[in-house]
C-alpha positions in Angstrom: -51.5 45.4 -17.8 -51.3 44.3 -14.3 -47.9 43.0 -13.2 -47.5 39.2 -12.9 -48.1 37.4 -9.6 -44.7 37.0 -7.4 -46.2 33.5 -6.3 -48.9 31.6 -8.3 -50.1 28.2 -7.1 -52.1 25.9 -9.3 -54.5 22.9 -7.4 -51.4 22.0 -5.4 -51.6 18.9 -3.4 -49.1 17.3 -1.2 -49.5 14.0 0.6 -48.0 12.4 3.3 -49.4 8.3 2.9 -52.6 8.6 4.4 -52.7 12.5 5.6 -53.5 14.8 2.7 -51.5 17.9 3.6 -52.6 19.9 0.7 -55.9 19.2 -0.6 -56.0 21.4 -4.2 -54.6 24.6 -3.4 -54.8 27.8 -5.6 -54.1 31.1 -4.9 -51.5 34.1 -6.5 -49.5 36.6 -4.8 -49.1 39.8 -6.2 -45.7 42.0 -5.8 -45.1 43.9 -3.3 -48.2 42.6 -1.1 -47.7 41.4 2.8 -49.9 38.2 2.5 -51.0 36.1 5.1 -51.8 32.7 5.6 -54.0 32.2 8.7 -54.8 29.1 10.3 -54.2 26.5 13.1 -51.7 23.8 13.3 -52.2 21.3 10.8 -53.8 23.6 8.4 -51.1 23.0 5.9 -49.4 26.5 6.1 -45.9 24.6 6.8 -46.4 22.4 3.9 -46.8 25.1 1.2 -44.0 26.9 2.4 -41.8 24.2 2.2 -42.8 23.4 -1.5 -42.6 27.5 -2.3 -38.9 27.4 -0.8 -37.8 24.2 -2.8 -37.5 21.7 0.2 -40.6 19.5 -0.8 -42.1 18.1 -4.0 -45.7 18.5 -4.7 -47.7 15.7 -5.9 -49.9 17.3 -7.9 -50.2 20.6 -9.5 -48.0 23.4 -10.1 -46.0 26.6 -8.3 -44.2 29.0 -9.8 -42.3 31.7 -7.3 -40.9 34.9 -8.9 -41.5 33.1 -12.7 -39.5 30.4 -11.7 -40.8 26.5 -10.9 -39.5 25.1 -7.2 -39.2 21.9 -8.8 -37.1 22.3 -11.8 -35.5 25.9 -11.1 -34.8 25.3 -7.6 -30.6 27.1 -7.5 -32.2 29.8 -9.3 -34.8 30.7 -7.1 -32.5 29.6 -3.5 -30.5 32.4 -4.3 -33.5 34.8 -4.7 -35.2 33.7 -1.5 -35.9 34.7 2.1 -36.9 31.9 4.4 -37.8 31.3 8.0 -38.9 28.2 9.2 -41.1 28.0 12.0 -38.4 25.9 14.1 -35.3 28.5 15.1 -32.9 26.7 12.9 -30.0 28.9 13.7 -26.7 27.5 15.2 -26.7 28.2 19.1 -23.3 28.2 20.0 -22.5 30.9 17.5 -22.7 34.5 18.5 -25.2 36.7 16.7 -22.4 38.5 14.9 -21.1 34.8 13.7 -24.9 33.9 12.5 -24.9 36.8 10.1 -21.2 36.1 9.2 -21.9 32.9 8.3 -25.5 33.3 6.4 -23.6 36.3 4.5 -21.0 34.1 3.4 -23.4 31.4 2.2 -25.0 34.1 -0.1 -21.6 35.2 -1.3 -22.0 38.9 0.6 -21.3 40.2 3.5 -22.8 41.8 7.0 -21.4 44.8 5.8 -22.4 45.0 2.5 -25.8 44.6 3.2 -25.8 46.9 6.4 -28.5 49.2 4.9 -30.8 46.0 4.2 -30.8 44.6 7.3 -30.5 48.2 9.7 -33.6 48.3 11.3 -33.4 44.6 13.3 -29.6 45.0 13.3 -29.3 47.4 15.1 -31.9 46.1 18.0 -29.6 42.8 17.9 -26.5 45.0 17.8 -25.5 45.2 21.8 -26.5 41.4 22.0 -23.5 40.7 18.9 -21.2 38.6 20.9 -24.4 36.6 22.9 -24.8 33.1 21.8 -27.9 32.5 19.6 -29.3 30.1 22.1 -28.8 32.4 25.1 -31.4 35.1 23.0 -35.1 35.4 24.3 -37.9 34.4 22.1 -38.2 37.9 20.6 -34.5 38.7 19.9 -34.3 35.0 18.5 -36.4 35.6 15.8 -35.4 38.9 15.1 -31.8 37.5 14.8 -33.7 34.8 12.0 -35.4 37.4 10.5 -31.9 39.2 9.8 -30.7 35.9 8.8 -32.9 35.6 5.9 -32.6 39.2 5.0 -28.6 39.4 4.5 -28.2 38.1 1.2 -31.3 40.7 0.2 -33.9 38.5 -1.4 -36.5 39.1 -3.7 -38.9 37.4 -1.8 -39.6 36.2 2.2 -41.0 33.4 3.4 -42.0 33.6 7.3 -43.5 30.5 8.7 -45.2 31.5 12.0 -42.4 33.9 13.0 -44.2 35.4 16.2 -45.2 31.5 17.8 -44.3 31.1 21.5 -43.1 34.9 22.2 -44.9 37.5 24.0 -47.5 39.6 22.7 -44.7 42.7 22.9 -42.3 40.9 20.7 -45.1 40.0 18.6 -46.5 43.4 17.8 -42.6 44.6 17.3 -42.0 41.8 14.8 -44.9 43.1 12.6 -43.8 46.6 12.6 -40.6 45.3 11.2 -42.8 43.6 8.3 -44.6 46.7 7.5 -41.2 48.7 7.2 -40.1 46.0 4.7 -43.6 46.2 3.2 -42.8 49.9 2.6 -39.5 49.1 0.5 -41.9 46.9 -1.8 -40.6 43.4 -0.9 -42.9 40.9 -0.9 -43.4 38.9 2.3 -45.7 35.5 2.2 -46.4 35.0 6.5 -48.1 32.1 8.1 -49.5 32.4 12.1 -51.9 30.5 13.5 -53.1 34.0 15.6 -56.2 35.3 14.0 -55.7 38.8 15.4 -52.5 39.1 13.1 -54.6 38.8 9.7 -55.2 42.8 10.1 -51.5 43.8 9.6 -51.5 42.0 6.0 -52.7 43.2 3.1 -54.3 40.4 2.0 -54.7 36.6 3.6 -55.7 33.0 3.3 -57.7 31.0 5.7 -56.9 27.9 5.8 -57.9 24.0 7.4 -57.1 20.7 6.8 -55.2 21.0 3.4 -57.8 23.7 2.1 -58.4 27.3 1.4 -61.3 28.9 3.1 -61.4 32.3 1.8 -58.9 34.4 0.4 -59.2 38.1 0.2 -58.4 41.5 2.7 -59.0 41.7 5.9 -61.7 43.9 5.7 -63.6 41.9 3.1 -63.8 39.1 4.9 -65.2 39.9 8.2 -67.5 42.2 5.9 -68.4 38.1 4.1 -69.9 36.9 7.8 -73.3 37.4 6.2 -75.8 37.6 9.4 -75.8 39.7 12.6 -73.5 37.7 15.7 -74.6 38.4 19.4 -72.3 38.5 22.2 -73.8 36.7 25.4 -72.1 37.3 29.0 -72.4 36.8 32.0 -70.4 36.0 35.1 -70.7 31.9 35.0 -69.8 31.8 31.5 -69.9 27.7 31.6 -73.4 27.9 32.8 -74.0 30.5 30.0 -72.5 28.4 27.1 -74.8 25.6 28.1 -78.0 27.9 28.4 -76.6 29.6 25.3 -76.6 26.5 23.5 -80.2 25.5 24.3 -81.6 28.5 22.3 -84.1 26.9 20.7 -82.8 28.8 17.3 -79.7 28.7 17.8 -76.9 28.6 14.6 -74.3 28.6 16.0 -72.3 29.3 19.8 -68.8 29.5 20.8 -66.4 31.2 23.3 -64.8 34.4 22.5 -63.3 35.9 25.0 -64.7 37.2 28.1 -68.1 36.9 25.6 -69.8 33.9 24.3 -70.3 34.9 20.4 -73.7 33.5 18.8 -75.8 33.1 16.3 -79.4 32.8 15.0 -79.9 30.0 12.4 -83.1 32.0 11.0 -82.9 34.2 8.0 -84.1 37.8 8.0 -84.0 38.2 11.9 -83.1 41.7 12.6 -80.3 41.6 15.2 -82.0 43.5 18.0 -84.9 41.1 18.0 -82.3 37.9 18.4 -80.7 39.6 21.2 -84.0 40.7 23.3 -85.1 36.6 22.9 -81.6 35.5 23.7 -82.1 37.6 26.8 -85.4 36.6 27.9 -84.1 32.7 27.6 -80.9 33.3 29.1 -82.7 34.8 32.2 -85.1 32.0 32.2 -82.7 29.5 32.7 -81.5 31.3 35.6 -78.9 33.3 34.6 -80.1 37.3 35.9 -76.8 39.3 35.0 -77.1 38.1 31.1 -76.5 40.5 28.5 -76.8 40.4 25.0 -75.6 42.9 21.9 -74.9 42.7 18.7 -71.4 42.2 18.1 -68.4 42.8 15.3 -67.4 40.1 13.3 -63.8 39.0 13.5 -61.6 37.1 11.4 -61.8 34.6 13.9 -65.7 34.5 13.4 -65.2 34.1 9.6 -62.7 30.9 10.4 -65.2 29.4 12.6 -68.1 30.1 10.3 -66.6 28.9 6.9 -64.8 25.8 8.8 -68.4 24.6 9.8 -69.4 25.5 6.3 -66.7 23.2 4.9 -67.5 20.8 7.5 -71.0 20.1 6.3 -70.0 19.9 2.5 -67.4 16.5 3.2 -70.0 15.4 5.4 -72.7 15.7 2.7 -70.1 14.1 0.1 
């Protein structure tokens, strides 16, 4: 028998007046897994968080978080759970050493205590102890959070876009801190708007406006794009998204990159065959140094495809 779901959501919806936040959300979380939920501002990530963590009420359908209900068992579960909001929320007058104090104490532990819980960021925040929070950078501000929400040793951890607004190093060292908790089996529920990120997770959610758009791993879901996807270029690349998008059989066109990622709205038409008459209209509009090839999906090609998907049906309802 398969071990119940750490998180297990049930049509959720959550409104706020006329903005439908959640729009009938469903998915479970298994133990243990790094899950991500991937999608732009607005998506509702921040939302669901907020109702998995006890801080909002639904109004409609259900949640349960480590077998316990956010609405009804909510000082149960606060004591079992790690949480990050997006917004550093951390005081910023007191030192790091005084942060950890302090959330320690809330929890009823101590820094020292849980030294072996919290050793790998610690100890990169270590020769900054006696810097004010605010005076961190990006990076060492959310590692500091991270720590935060680690002391009392939770059973579960909520990160709502933890790597927004640092640099790409801090980012990738951020995620290598998530897969070495991944290791020790806790489980870890992530949102982030950055698309590239979905590979680090075992398993994610795309999401837009309120909904999900697919969930499953990484590598099933760029495997679901379903039809070949060119990559155009060219040195104007304004003159070639124009061109591009005058294809007379054209699906779909977009910017990705340095490229322009395309494809063909016809069935059954081998890839090399788009590419060679994507080429021949590219350089009849002028445009000489146009390339096409066949190109890798992305997750980022999956969002845009299922988004225009989801478009179509509320347009058709």
């Amino acid at each position: 028998m398969s071990a119940p779901a750490a998180v297990r959501v049930e049509q959720l919806v959550k409104r706020y007046d006329a903005t439908t936040a959640l729009d009938g959300v469903s998915v479970d979380v298994g133990p243990g897994e790094l899950f991500g939920f991937i999608g732009p501002d607005g998506a509702g990530k921040t939302t669901l968080f907020r109702i998995l963590v006890t801080l909002l009420l639904p109004d409609a359908g259900r949640a349960e978080v480590l077998g316990l209900d956010p609405t009804r068992e909510l000082w149960e579960l606060r004591r079992r759970v790690g949480y990050m909001p997006g917004r550093f929320s951390l005081y910023a007058d007191l030192s790091v050493a005084e942060n950890l104090r302090f959330f320690a104490s809330v929890f009823g532990t101590t820094v020292a205590a849980q030294r072996e819980t919290i050793a790998p960021i610690y100890d990169q925040l270590a020769p900054f102890a006696d810097r004010r929070a605010g005076a961190l950078s990006g990076g060492m501000k959310q590692k500091l959070a991270l720590c935060c929400a680690l002391v009392h040793r939770p059973d579960i951890l909520f990160l709502d876009e933890p790597t927004t607004g640092v640099d790409a190093v801090s980012r990738r060292e951020f995620w290598d801190l998530l897969a070495g908790l991944r290791a020790t089996g806790l489980t870890t529920l992530v949102s982030t708007p950055y698309m590239d990120e979905a590979g680090r997770c075992d398993r994610v959610a795309l999401m837009q406006r309120g909904r999900l758009l697919a969930v499953d791993a990484p590598a099933a879901i760029t495997a679901s794009f379903g039809r070949p996807l060119l990559g155009a270029r060219a040195a104007d690349r304004y003159a070639l998204l124009r061109a591009v998008r005058g294809w007379p059989t054209i699906g779909s066109a977009y910017p990705f990159g340095e490229t322009v990622h395309v494809t063909d709205a016809r069935d059954g038409v081998p890839a090399a065959r788009s590419a060679e008459e994507l080429a021949a209209h590219l350089r009849a509009a002028g445009l000489g140094d146009a390339t096409v090839a066949e190109a890798a999906p992305t997750i980022e090609d999956v969002f845009m495809a299922r988004m225009g998907d989801a478009g179509g049906a509320e347009e058709a309802a």
